[in-house]
N, C-alpha and C positions, 0 to 999 in steps of 0.2 A: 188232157192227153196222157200224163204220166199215166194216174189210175188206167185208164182202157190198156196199156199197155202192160201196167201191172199186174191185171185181170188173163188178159192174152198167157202170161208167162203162167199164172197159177195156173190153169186148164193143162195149160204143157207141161207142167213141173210134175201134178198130181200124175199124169200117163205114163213122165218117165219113172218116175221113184216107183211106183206099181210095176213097171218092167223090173225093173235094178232091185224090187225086194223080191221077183220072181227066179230072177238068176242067182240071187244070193244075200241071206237077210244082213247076213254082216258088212259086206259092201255094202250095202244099200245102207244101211245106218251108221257104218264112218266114213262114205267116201259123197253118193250119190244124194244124202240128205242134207250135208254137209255147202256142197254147191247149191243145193234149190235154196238155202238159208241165206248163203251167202247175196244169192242175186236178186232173192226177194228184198234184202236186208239194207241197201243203202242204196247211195249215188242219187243222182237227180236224172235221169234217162236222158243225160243228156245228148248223146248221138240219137237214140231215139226221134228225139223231140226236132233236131236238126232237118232226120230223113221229114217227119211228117211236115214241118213246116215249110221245109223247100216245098213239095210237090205241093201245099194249099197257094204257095207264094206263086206258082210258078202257071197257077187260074185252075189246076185241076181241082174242084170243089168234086167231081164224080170219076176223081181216078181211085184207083185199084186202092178202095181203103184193108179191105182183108189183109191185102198181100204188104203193104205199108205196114200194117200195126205186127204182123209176122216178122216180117225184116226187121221190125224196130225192135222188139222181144228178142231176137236173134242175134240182135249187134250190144244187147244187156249179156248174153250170155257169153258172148266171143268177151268180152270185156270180164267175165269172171275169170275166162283162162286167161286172161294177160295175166292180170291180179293176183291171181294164185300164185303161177308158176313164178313172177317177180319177185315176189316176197320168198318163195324156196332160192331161185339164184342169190337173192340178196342178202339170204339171213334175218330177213326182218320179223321184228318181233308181233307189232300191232297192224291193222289195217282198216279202215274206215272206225277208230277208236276203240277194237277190239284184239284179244289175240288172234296172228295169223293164222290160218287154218291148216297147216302144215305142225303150227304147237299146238296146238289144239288137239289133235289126234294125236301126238308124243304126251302130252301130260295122261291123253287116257289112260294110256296103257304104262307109264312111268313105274308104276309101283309093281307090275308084272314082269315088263321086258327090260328091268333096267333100266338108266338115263341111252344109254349107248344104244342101242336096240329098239328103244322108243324114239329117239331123234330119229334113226335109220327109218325107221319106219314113216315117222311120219313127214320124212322128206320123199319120200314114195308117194303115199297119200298126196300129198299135196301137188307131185308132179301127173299121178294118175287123175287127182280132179281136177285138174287145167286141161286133161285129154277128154277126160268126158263132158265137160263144159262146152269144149270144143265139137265134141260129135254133136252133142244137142243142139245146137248152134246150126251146125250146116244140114241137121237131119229138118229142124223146124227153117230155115232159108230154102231148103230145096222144095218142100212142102205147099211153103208161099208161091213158088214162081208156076207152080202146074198150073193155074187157071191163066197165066197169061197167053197172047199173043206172041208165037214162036222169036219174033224179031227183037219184042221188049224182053223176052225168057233169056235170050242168048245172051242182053246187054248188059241184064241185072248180073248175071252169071258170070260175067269177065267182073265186074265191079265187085262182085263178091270174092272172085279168086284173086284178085290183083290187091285188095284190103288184109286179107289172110297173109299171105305172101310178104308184104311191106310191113305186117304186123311183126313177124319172127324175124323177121331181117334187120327192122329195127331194135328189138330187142338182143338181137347176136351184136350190132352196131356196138350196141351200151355195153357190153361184156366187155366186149373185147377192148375198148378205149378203157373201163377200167385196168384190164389188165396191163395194155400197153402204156398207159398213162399219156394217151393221145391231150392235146391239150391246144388244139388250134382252135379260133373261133368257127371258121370256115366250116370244119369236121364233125364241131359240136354241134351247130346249127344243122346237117345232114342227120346229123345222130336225131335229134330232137324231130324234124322232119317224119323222118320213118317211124320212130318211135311211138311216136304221139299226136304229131298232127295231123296226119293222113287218115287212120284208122278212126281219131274220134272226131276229126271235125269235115273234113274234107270229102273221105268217100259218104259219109251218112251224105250230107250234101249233095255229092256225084249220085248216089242212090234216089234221092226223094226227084234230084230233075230230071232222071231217067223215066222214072215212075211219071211222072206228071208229061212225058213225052216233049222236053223241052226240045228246041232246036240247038243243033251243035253250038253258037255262038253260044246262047244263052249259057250252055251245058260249061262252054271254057271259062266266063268268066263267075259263074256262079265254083267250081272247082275251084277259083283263084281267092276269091273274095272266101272260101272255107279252108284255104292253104295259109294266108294270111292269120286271120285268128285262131287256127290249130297250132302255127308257131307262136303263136302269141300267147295261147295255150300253155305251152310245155313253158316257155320260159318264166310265164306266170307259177306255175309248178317249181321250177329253180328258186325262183328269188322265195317261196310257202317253204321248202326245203332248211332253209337257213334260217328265215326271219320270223315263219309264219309262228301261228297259234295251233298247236297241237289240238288242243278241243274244239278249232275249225278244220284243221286240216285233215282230220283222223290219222295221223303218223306221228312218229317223235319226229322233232326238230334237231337235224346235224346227222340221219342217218345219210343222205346221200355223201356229206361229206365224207362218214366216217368210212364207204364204202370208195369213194374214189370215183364217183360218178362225173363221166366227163363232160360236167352242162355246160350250156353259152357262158354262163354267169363267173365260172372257175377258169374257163381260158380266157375270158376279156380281162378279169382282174391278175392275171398271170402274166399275160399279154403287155398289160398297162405296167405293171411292175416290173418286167425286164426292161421294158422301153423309158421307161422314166430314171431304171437307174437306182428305187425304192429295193434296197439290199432287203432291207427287213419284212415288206409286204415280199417280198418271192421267195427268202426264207421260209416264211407260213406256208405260202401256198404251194411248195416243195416239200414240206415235209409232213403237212400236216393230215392233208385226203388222202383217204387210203386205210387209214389209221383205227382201226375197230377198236381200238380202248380208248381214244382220245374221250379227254375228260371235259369239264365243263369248261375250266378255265380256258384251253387250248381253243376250243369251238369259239370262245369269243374274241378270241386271236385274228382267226379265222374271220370272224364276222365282222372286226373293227379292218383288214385288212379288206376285206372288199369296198367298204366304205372308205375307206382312206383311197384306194387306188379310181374311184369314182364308177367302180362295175356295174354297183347297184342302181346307182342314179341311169348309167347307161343303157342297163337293161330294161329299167322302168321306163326308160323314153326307149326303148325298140318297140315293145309292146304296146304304146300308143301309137307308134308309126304304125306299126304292119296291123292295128285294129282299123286307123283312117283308111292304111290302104284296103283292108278289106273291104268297108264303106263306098271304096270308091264302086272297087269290084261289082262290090252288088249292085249300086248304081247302074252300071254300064249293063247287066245282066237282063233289066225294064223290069224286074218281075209286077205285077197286075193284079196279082190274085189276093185274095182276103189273109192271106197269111206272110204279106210281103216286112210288113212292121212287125210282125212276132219273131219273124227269123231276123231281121236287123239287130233285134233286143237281147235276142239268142250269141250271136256272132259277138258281139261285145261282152256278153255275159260271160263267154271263154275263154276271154283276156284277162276275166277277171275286170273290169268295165261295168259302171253303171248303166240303166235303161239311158237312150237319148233324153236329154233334156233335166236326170234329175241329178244331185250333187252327190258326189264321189263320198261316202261315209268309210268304205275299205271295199276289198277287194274279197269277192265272196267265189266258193267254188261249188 
């Protein structure tokens, strides 16, 4: 299913980049080729693969495959403008283990426009291709929904506007908690929520049981059972943040910290250390996110401070709760259809969760 989707995106990549060197060759070869690379270039389709599997799960074996494999190409490109324009708010350097595509366009031009002049720039670039990542996204979604039935067009269409909307909302969320140094657990979990589980796990979801014309029950608890592992999701992403392996994770390890990003993982261990009284864990975790030069030594300050205050362990047992409770979810959902076990396998694969049945070796993304 990945490849057909990969195939979908290259037919629509090739149309647009032919418009975008029509308008202007230079755009089109630092801005416009720049994104088709990017989103041909990595990820495991995972929302994708979400939408298609709910709607096989959900017994449509002859529902709307056209308009599925469209939406599913569509929600790989909505997921280039998150990625983009993240890595420009954040300053970061790398992304799926290469340089971000905001430096990338600044070292072109470095030896012409200066260091100053080519950063400006290619902080531009990178926000203008998260905007066009974004047109082609809803130009290739609106494209999808013409062949349906007015009633399914209308529902896809809220579910696609209501994804977009929760996408930027959680992304101002994470700003702005960096900036105010929000650090409740309650807050972070909302952050995380809007952020990240909605958009990659939950509406692809909401999507594939529309398509497959679920009945509203099934519709709730299939949303809940992909609300579940979306959080479990993002917090899987926190604890990769700190602990993880850089040549799995494609990021450096300690930028969230260095950035002051307000995850679950940073207010439970904050939390746990005011409450217990640990002067020296809430020391670190007070002074130390935030901090864009923090060094190696200080990161591992940081990292024995979460382990000391029991954050990590704590968050590693959320993320098995809210992956069971999605298990239940789906449960209760009855899906029937030939694809009801590949989307179970999927939903824990986003916890970062092995298949049912086989042993835990690590947590894969």
């Amino acid at each position: 299913m990945p490849g057909t989707v990969g195939r979908v995106l290259d037919r629509y990549l090739e149309q647009r980049l032919a418009r975008a060197t029509a308008a202007d060759a230079v755009f089109a070869a630092d801005v416009a080729l720049r994104v088709a690379d990017f989103t041909r270039g990595g990820g495991r389709r995972m929302r994708g693969q979400l939408l298609w599997w709910t709607m096989r799960a959900c017994g449509r074996e002859d529902g709307p495959v056209g308009t599925a494999l469209a939406a599913a190409a569509a929600l790989e490109l909505l997921q280039t403008c998150a990625l983009v324009q993240d890595d420009v708010m954040d300053r970061a350097a790398t992304r799926r283990g290469r340089r971000a595509l905001h430096l990338d366009v600044a070292a072109q031009y470095a030896s012409g426009a200066g260091s100053r002049g080519a950063a400006e720039l290619g902080s531009a670039a990178g926000v203008l291709a998260g905007d066009l990542a974004l047109v082609w996204a809803d130009d290739l979604a609106a494209a999808a929904q013409e062949d349906l039935p007015p009633h399914l067009r209308d529902q896809v269409r809220q579910v696609w506007s209501d994804l977009r909307t929760e996408m930027i909302a959680g992304q101002y969320a994470d700003l702005h908690g960096q900036v105010t140094r929000s650090r409740t657990p309650g807050r972070a979990l909302r952050i995380a929520r809007l952020k990240s589980a909605m958009y990659s796990v939950e509406r692809p979801v909401h999507l594939g049981a529309v398509l497959a014309g679920a009945n509203p029950e099934q519709v709730r608890e299939l949303r809940r059972a992909g609300r579940c592992a979306g959080i479990a999701f993002q917090l899987r992403d926190d604890l990769d943040g700190v602990f993880g392996d850089p040549a799995r994770t494609g990021k450096p390890c300690g930028d969230d910290i260095r950035s002051g990003k307000p995850t679950y993982l940073l207010a439970v261990a904050h939390a746990r250390a005011v409450a217990r009284q640990d002067l020296v864990s809430a020391d670190v975790l007070e002074r130390c996110p935030g901090d864009a030069d923090l060094d190696d030594g200080a990161m591992e300050e940081v990292r024995r401070a979460l382990v000391r205050t029991g954050a990590r362990a704590a968050v590693q047992s959320r993320i098995e709760r809210l992956s069971a409770r999605s298990a239940e979810h789906l449960e209760r959902a009855r899906p029937a259809g030939p694809g009801a076990d590949r989307l179970a396998d999927l939903l824990r694969a986003a916890a970062g969760l092995p298949p049912r049945g086989a042993h835990r070796t690590g947590a894969t993304r």
